[in-house]
C-alpha positions in Angstrom: 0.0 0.0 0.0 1.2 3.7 -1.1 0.4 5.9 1.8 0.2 9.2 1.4 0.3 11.7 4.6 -0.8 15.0 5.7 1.0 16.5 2.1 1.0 20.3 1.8 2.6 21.9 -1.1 2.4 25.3 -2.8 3.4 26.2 -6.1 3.5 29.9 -6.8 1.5 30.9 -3.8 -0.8 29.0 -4.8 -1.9 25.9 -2.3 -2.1 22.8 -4.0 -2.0 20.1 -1.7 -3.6 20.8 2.2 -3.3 17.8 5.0 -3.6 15.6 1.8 -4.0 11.6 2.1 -4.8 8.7 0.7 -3.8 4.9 0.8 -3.5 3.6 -2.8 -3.0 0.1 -4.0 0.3 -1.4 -5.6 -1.1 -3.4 -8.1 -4.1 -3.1 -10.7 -5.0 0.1 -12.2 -5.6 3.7 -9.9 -7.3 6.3 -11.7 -6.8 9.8 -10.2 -9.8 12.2 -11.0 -10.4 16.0 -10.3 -10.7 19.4 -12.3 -8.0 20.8 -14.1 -5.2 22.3 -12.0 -6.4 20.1 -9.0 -2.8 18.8 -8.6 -2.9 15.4 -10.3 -0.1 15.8 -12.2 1.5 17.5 -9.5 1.2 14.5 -6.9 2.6 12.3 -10.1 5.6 14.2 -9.9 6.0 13.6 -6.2 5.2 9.7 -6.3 8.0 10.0 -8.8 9.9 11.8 -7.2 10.3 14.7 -9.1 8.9 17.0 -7.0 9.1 17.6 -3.1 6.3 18.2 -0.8 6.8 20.9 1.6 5.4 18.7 4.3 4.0 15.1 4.6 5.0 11.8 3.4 4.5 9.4 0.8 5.8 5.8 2.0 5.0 2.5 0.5 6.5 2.6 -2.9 7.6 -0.3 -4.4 8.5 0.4 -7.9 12.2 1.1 -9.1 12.2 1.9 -12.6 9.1 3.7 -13.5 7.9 4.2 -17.2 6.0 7.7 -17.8 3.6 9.1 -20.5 3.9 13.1 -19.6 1.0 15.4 -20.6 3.2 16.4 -23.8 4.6 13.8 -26.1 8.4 15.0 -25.6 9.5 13.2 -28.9 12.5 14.3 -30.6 11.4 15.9 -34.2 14.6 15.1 -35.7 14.3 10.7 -34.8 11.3 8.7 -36.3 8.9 7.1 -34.6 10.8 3.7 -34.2 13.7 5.5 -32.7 11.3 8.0 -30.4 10.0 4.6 -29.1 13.5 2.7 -28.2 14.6 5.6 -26.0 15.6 3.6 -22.9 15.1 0.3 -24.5 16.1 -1.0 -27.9 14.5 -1.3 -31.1 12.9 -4.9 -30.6 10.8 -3.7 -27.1 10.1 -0.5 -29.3 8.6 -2.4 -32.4 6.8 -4.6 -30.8 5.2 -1.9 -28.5 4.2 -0.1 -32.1 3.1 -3.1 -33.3 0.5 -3.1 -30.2 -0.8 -0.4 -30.5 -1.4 -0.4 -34.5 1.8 1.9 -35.8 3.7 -0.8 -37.4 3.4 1.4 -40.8 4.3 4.6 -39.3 7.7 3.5 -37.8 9.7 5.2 -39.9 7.8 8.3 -39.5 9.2 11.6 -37.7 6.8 13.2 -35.3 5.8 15.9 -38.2 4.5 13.5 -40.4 1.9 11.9 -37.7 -1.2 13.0 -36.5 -2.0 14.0 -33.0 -3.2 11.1 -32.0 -0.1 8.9 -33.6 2.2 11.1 -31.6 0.2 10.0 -28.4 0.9 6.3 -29.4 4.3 6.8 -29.8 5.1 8.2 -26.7 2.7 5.3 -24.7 5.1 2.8 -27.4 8.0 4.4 -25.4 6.8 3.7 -22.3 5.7 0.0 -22.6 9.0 -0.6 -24.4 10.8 0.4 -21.6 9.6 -2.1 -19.4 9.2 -0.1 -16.0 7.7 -1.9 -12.8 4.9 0.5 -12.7 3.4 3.0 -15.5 1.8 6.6 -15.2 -0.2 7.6 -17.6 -1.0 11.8 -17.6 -4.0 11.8 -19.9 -3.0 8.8 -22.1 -6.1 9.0 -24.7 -5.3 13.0 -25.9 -5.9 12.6 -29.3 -6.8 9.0 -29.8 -10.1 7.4 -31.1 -12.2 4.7 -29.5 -10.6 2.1 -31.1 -6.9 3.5 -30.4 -8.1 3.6 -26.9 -9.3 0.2 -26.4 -6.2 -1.1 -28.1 -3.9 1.4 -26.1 -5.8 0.0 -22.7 -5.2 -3.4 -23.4 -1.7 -2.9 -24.3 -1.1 -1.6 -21.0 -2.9 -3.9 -19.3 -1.0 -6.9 -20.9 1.8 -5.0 -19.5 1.4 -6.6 -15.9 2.5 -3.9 -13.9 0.7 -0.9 -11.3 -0.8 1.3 -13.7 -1.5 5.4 -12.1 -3.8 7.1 -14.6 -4.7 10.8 -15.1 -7.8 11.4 -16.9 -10.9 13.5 -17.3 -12.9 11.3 -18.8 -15.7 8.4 -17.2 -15.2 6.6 -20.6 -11.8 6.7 -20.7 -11.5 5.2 -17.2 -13.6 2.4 -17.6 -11.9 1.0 -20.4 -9.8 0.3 -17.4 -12.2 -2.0 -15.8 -12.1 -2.5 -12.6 -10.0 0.0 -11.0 -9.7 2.3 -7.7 -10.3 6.1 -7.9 -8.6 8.9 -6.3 -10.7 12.5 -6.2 -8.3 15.0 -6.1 -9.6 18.8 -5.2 
């Protein structure tokens, strides 16, 4: 169990996190909800430890090696697709993550030649081809149609591994299945 205690953080005067805390499981899928600029992405950063609380604790964390989908893409413009994908793995992992998720004739592509949506497969490729011990997903389905999302879902699912999701939307969470929620705000 990931416990998270009493957090308090502010970000530019603004308070984000207040006597924040919630237990949250270390396997399945967690699905943290809330408005935007509630602090979900914010609280990803401190599970990953990319950001420090100014108060509180989060204990409980089993994962080492991490695999993250950011809100942006953050591809490179100058590699294709293929090579966008292998960053921390190698070009095996990062085909057959393509494959998965249907880009297997975009591979060769650089991030200018894709739509939005292929651009958001790509960077989800990136992260199941690394292989992490847990994923987070910051709005996975930007961009991507029903059928991209069912595929993407079940590619991460296949995965094996803790899954943290950010998303806005019901219908994009259930595609989960069964999974916990987190309200934050």
């Amino acid at each position: 169990m990931i416990k998270i205690r009493n957090l308090n953080l502010s970000l530019g005067g603004k308070t984000v996190f207040c006597d924040f805390s919630a237990d949250l499981p270390e396997t399945g899928v967690t699905v943290f909800r809330g408005a935007s600029g509630m602090g979900k992405t914010t609280l990803f950063r401190m599970m990953l430890g990319l950001q420090k609380p100014d108060s509180g604790t989060i204990s409980g964390i089993a994962f080492q090696r991490p695999a993250v989908v950011f809100q942006e893409d953050r591809l490179m413009p100058w590699a294709s697709a293929l090579e966008n994908a292998a960053l921390g793995s190698g070009d095996e992992q990062a085909q057959a993550a393509l494959k998965k998720l249907g880009m297997e004739e975009s591979m060769y592509l650089l991030p200018r030649e894709l739509s939005g949506g292929m651009r958001r497969r790509v960077a989800i490729a990136r992260a199941l081809a690394y292989g992490g011990d847990a994923l987070f997903l910051d709005e996975p389905f930007t961009g991507l149609d029903e059928e991209n999302r069912k595929s993407t879902v079940k590619a991460v699912l296949e995965a094996g591994v803790p899954v943290y999701v950010i998303t806005h939307e019901d219908a994009g969470a259930e595609l989960f299945g069964p999974h916990e929620t987190v309200i934050i705000g």
